[in-house]
C-alpha positions as CSV (number, residue, x, y, z in Angstrom):
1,X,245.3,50.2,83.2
2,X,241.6,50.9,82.5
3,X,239.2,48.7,85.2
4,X,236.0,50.5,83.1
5,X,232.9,48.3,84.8
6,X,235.2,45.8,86.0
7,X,233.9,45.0,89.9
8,X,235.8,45.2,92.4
9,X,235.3,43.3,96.3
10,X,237.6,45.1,98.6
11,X,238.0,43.7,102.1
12,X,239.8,45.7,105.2
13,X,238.7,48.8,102.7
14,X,237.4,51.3,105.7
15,X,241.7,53.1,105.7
16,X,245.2,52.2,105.2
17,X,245.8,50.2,102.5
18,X,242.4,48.9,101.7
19,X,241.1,52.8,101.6
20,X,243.9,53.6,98.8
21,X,243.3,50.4,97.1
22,X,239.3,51.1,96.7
23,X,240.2,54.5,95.7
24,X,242.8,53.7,93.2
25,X,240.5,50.9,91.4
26,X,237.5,53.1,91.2
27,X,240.0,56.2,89.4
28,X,241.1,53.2,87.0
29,X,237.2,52.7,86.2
30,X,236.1,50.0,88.6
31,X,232.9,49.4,90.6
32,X,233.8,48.9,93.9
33,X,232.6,46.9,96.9
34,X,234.0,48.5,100.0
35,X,233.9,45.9,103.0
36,X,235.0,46.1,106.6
37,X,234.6,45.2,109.6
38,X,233.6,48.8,110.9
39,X,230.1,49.9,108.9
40,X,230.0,53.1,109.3
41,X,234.2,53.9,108.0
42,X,233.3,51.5,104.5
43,X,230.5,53.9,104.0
44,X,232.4,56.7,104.1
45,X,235.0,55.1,101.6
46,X,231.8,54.3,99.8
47,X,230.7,57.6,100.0
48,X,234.5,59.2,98.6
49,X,234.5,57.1,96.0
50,X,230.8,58.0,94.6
51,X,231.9,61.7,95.3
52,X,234.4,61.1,92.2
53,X,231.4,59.5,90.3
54,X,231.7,55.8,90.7
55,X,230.1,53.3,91.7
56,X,230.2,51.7,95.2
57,X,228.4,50.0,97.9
58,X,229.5,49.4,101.6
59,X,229.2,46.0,102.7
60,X,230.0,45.2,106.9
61,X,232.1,42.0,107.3
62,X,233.8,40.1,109.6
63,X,235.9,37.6,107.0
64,X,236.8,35.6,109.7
65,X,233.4,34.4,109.6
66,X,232.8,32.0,106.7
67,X,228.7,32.9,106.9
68,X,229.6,36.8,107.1
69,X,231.9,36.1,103.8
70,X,229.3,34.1,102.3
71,X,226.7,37.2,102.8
72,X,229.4,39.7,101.8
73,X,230.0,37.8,98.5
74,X,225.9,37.8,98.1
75,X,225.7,41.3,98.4
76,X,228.4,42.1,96.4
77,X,226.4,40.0,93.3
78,X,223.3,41.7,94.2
79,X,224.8,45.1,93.7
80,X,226.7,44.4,90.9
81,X,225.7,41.1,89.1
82,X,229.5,39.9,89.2
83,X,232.9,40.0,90.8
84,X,235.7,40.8,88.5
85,X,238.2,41.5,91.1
86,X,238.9,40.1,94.9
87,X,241.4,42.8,96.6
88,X,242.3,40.3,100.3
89,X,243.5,43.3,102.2
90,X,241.5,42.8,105.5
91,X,244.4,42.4,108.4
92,X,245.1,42.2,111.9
93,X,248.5,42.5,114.4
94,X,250.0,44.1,117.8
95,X,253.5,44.8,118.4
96,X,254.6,41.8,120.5
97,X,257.9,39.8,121.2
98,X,257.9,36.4,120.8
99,X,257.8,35.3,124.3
100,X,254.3,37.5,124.9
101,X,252.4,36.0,122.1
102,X,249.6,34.6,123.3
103,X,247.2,32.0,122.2
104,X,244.5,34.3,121.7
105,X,246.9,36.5,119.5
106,X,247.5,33.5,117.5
107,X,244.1,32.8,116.8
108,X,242.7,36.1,116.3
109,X,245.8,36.8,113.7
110,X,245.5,33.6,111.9
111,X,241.6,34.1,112.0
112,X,241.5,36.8,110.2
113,X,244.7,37.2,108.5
114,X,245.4,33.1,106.9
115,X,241.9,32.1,107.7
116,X,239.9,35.3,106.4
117,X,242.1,35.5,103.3
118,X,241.7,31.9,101.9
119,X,237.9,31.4,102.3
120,X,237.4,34.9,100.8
121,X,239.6,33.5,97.8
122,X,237.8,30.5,97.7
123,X,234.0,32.0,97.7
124,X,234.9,34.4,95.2
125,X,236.7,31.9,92.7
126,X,233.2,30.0,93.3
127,X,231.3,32.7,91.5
128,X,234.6,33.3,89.1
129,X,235.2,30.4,87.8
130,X,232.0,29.9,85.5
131,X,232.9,33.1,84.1
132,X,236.4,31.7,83.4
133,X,237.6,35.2,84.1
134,X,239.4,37.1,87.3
135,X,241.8,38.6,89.6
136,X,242.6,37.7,93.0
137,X,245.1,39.8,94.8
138,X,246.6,39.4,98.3
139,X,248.3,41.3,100.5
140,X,250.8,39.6,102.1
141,X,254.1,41.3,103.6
142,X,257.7,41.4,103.4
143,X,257.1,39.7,107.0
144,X,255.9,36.5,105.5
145,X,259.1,36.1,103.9
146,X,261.7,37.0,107.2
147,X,261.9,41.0,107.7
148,X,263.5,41.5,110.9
149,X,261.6,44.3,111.9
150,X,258.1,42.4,111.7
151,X,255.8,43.2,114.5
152,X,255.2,39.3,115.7
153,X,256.0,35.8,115.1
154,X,252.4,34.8,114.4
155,X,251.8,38.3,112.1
156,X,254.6,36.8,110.2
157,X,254.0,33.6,109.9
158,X,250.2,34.1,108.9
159,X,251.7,36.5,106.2
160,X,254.0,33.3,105.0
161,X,250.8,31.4,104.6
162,X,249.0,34.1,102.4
163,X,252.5,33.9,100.0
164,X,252.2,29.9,100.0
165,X,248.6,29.9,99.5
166,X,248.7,32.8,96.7
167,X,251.2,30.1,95.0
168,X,249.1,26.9,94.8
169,X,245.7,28.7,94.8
170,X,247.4,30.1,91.5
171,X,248.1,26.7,89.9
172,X,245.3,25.5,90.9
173,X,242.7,28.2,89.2
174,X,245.0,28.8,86.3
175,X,242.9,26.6,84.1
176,X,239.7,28.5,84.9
177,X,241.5,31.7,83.6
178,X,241.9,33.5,87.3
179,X,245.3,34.8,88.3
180,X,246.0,34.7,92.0
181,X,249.1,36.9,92.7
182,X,249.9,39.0,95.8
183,X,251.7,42.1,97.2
184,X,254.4,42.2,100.1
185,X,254.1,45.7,101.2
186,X,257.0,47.4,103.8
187,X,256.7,49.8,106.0
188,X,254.1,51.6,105.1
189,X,252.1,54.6,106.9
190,X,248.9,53.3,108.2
191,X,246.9,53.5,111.2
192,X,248.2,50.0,112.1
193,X,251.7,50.0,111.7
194,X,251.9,54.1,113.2
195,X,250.0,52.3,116.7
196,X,252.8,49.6,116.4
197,X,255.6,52.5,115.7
198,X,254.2,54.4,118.7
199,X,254.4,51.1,120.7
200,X,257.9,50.5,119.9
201,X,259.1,54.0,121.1
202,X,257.3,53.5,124.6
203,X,259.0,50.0,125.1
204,X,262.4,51.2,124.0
205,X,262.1,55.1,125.8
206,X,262.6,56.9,122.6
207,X,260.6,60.2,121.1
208,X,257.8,58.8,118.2
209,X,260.5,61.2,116.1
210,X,263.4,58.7,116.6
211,X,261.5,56.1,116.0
212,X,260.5,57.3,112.8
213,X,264.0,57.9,111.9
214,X,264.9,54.7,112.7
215,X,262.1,53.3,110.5
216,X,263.4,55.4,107.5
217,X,266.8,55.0,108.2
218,X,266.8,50.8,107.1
219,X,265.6,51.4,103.6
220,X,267.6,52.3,101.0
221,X,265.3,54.8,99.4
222,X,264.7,56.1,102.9
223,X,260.9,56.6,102.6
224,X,258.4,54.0,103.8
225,X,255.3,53.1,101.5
226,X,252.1,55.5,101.7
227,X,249.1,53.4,101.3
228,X,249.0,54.3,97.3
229,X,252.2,52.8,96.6
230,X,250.4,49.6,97.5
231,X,247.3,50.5,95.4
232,X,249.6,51.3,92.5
233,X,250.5,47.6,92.8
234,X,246.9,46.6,93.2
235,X,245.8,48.3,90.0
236,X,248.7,46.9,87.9
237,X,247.9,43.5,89.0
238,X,244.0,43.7,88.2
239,X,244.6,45.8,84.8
240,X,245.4,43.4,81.4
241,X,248.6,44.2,81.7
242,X,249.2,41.6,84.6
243,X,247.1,39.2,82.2
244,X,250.2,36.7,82.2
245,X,251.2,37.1,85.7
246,X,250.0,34.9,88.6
247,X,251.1,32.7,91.6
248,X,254.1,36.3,92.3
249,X,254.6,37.8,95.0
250,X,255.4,41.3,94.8
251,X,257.9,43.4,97.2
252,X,256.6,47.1,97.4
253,X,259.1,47.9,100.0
254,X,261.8,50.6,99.2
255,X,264.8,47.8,98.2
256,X,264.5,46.5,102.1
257,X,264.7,42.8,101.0
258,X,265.1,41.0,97.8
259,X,263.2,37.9,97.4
């Protein structure tokens, strides 16, 4: 799975997932374009990754801006002269039940999480396909396709539209050579899901400990994801060896659901 000068845009890519990912493509050989919301964590990721002598710039971004994307995607090109790879990991939830979702939760999970992922897809295939060549990759979740235990209704259900977007975007770039695919992740360790975990205990009166059990306790290999399970993923899916794959939508979850 070699990435040697491949480039690499990475959004959400200042922890969590996005941090791994970024990581993960630059030890594969990448240059990477770390972008987040939060300047000064990308340029730390930035910073790690140049520590293991690669390449990589920080770029702030708010994707649910389509002129902030637009100037993301510019900088990325004037760093790097080309995007090989698009990594849509940026993200956004809060532990809710259906009855307190809000309006404004709705749009500010849609805006970043449906929204945010389809025009990044769609500026970078822009500068794609004339070079007939790329990856897009998308991370979705296992709540886009009915876990129980996701954290909202409106997480969930912009998670669905990233799967049915990954699909048609897919068939509809295949003749410019770019493979769209994306990656369901589980329960997985990050900053995120361990605020939503801690929010969970409070509501129900249970230690963070019990909680955790509980978490562990519905999947059948009885660990949830580190961040680099997902990246594992993410590298497979940019290497050549995922040059025949597109429009999937893969589970990295422990064997919690099968679909």
């Amino acid at each position: 799975m070699d990435l040697t000068n491949q480039v690499a845009l990475v959004t959400g890519a200042a922890q969590g997932i996005g941090k791994a990912s970024a990581q993960a493509l630059a030890d594969a050989g990448a240059h990477v374009i770390v972008a987040d919301i939060d300047r000064a964590k990308a340029e730390a990721t930035a910073e790690s990754i140049m520590a293991g002598q690669r390449r990589a710039t920080a770029v702030q971004a708010d994707v649910g801006d389509l002129q902030q994307i637009d100037r993301m995607v510019r900088e990325a090109l004037a760093a790097f002269g080309q995007i090989d790879i698009l990594l849509n990991n940026a993200g956004v939830t809060r532990r809710a039940d259906i009855m307190d979702i809000t309006e404004a939760d709705w749009d500010r999970i849609h805006r970043v999480n449906a929204k945010g992922v389809f025009f990044c897809l769609q500026r970078v295939a822009q500068e794609m396909i004339p070079r007939r060549s790329g990856r897009i990759i998308n991370i979705a979740s296992i709540a886009g396709k009915g876990y129980v235990g996701a954290s909202n209704v409106a997480y969930a259900a912009s998670k669905g539209a990233v799967i049915g977007m990954t699909k048609l975007a897919a068939l509809q770039l295949a003749p410019h050579n770019i493979n769209v695919n994306a990656v369901c992740p589980g329960v997985t360790r990050t900053a995120l899901s361990d605020g939503n975990l801690a929010t969970r205990a409070q509501q129900e009166g249970v230690s963070l400990e019990e909680m955790e059990r509980r978490r562990a306790a519905v999947i059948p290999l009885r660990r949830a994801n580190d961040p680099e399970d997902i990246a594992a993923m993410v590298v497979f899916l940019a290497s050549s060896g995922a040059r025949n794959i597109t429009g999937q939508s893969f589970n990295v979850d422990g064997g919690i659901i099968f679909d």
